[in-house]
C-alpha positions as CSV (number, residue, x, y, z in Angstrom):
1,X,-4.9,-20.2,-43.4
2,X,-5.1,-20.1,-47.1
3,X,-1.6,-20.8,-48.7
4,X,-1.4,-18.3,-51.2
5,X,2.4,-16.8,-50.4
6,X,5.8,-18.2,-48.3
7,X,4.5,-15.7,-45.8
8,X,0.9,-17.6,-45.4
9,X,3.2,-20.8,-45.1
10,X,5.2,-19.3,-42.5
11,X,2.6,-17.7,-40.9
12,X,0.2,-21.3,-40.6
13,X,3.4,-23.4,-39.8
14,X,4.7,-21.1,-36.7
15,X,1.6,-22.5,-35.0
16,X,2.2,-25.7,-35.2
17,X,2.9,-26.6,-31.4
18,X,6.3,-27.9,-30.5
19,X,5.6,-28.3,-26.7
20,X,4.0,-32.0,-26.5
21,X,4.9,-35.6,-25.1
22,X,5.1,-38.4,-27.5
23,X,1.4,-39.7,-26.7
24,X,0.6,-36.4,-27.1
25,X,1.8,-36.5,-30.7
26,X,0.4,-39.9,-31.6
27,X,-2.8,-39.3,-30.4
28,X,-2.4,-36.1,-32.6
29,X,-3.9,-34.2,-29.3
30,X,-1.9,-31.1,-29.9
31,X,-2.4,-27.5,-31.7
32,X,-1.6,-28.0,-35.8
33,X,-1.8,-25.8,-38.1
34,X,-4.6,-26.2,-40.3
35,X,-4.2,-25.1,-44.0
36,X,-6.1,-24.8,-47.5
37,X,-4.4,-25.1,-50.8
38,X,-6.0,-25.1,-54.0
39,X,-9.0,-26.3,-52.4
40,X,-7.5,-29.0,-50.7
41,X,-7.4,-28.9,-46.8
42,X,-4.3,-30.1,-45.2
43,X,-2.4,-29.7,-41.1
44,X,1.2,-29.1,-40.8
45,X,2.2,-31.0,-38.2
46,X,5.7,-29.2,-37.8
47,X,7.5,-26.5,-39.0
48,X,10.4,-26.0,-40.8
49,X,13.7,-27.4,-38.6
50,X,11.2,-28.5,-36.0
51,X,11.0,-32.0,-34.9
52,X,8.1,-34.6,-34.7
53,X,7.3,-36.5,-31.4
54,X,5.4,-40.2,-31.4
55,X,5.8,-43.7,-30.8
56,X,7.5,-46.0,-32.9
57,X,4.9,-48.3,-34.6
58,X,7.6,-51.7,-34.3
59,X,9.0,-51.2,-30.8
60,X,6.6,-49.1,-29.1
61,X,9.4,-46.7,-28.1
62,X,8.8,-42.9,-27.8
63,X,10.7,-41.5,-31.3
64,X,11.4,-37.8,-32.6
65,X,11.7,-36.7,-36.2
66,X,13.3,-33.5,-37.6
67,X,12.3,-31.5,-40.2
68,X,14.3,-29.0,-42.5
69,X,10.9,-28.0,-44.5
70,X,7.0,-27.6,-43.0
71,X,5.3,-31.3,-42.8
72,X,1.7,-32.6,-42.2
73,X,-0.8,-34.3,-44.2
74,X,-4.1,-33.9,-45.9
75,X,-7.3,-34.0,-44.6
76,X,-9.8,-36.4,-45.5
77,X,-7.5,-38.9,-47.6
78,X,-5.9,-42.5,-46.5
79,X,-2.4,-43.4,-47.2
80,X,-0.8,-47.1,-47.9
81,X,0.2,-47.1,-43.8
82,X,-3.9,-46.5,-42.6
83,X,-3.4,-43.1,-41.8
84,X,-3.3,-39.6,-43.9
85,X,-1.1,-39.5,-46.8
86,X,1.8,-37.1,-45.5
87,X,2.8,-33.5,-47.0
88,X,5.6,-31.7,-47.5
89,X,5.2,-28.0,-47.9
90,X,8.0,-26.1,-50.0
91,X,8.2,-22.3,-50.5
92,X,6.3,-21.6,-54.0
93,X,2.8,-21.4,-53.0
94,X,2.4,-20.6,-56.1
95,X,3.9,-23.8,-58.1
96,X,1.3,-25.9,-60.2
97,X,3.6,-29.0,-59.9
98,X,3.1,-31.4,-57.4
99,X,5.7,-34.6,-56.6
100,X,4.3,-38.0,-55.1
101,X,7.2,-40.0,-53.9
102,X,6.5,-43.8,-53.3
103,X,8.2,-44.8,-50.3
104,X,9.8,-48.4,-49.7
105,X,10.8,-50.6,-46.9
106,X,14.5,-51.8,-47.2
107,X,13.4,-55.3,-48.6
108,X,12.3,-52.9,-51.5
109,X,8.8,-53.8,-50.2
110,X,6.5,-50.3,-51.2
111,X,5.0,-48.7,-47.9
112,X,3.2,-45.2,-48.6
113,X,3.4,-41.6,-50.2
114,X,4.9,-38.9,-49.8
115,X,3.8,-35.9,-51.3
116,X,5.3,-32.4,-52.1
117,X,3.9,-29.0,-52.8
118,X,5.8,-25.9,-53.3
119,X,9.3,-27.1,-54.8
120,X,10.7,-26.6,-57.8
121,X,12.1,-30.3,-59.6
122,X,12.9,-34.0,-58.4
123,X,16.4,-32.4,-56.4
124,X,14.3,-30.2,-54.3
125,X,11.9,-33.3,-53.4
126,X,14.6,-34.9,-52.8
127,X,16.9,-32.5,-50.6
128,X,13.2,-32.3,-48.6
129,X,12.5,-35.8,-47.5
130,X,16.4,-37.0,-47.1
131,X,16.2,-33.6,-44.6
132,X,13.8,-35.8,-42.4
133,X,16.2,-37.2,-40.0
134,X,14.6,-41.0,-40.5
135,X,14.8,-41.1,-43.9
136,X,17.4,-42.9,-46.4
137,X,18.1,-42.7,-50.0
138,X,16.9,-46.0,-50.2
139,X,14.0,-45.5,-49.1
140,X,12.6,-43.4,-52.2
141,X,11.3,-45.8,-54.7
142,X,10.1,-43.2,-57.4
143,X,9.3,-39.5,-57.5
144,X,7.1,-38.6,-59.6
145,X,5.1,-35.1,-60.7
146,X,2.0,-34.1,-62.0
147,X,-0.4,-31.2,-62.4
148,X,-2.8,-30.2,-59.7
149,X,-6.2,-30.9,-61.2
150,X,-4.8,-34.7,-61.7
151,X,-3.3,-34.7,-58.3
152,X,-6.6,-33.8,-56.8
153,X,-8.1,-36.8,-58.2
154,X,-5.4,-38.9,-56.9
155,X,-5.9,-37.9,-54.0
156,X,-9.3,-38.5,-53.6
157,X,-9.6,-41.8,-55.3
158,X,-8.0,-45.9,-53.6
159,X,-5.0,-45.3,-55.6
160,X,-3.1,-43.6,-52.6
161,X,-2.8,-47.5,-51.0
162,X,-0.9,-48.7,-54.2
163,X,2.2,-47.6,-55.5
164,X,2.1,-44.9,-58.2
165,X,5.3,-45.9,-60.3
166,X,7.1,-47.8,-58.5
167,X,7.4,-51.4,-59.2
168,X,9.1,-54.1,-56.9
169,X,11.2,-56.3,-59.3
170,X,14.4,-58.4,-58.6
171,X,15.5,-58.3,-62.2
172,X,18.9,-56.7,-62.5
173,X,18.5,-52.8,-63.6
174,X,19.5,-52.4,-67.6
175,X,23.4,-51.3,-68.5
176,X,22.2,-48.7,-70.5
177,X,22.4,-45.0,-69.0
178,X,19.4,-42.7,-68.4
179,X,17.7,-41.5,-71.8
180,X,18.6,-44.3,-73.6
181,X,15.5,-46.7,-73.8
182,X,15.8,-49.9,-72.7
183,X,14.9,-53.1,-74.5
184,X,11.2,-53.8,-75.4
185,X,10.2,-50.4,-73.8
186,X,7.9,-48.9,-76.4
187,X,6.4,-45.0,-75.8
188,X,3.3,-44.8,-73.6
189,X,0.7,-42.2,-75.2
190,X,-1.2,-42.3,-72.0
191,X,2.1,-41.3,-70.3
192,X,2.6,-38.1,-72.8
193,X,-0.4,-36.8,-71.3
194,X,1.2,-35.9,-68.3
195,X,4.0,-34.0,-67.5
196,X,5.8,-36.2,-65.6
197,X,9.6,-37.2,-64.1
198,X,10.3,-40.7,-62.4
199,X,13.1,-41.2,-60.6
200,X,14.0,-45.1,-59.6
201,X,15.1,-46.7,-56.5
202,X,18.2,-47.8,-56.7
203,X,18.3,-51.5,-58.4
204,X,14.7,-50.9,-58.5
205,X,14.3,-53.2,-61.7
206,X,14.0,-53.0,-65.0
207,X,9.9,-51.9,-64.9
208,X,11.1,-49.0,-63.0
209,X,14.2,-48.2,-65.6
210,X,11.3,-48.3,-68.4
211,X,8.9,-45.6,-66.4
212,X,12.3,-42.9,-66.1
213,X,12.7,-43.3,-69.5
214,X,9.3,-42.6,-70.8
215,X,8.5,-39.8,-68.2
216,X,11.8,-38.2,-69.0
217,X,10.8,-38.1,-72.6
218,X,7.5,-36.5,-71.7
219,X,9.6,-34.2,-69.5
220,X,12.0,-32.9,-71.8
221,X,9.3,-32.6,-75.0
């Protein structure tokens, strides 16, 4: 299905199966939805308040995951855990902003993306992945945007197994509030090229403090 409208989205997630065992889901041996979006190819996995069935990767357990917006991945790419790097699919087909969320541990370790198509700013991302039942605020390390033509490239490229913005750092974060720049933090003209926003995990450092500040510059010009 080509994602053009919400209808196509609703339309491509409603056949998403719900009706599987947890092997069934982790050996992905189950009807998806398979989707194209600005030439990209992607599979919703589940739809919108439906949940996700597989196998915890540390215990082996069977586990379940809900879902308050569509979710899948995209085809063809690799993500920092070995396996697809994961979509979320908002309502605005039609958007030309994309968000990449990078995704930590709670040692503040970096594990994957998360990517978002279809919403609106950083609140919407955010409202989108805490709505996945296993996810914590402190799990988001960084949200950032970017146009499509730049997030194709992404995509395809070995940067999706490193962290886009965010930076592991045990310095303290800086005093100063949001828009103020911190010390030594000079402006980044390869940064002004793209329209970006960066949003830090908190006590994610001072390296992180410095990429909200610059993006947030670029955001607001």
């Amino acid at each position: 299905v080509e994602l053009k409208t919400a209808e196509d989205l609703a339309k491509a997630a409603a056949v998403a199966s719900t009706e599987y065992t947890p092997p069934q889901g982790e050996a992905n041996n189950i009807q998806r939805a398979h989707v194209k979006w600005q030439g990209l190819e992607g599979t919703i996995e589940v739809d919108a308040g439906g949940t996700r069935k597989g196998t915890n990767p540390k215990t082996g357990e069977p586990c379940e995951t809900t879902h308050t917006v569509p979710y899948g991945y995209w085809k063809g790419t690799k993500g920092g855990d070995g396996m697809h790097v994961d979509a979320y699919f908002g309502q605005d087909m039609a958007s030309t902003r994309v968000f990449v969320l990078d995704e930590i541990d709670a040692d503040g370790k970096w594990r994957q993306h998360k990517t978002f198509i279809g919403l609106p700013d950083i609140a919407a991302v955010r409202a989108a992945y805490l709505g996945t039942s296993s996810k914590k605020a402190e799990h988001i390390g960084a949200i950032t945007s970017m146009p499509i033509a730049k997030f194709k490239a992404w995509l395809a490229s070995e940067e999706t197994l490193k962290p886009l913005k965010y930076v592991q750092s045990n310095v303290a974060q800086p005093t100063e509030p949001i828009g103020v720049p911190p010390v030594n933090a000079p402006a980044d003209a390869a940064l002004q090229e793209e329209t970006a926003d960066v949003e830090p995990a908190p006590g994610g450092g001072a390296e992180n403090a410095a990429a909200i500040y610059r993006d947030k510059q670029d955001a607001d010009a």
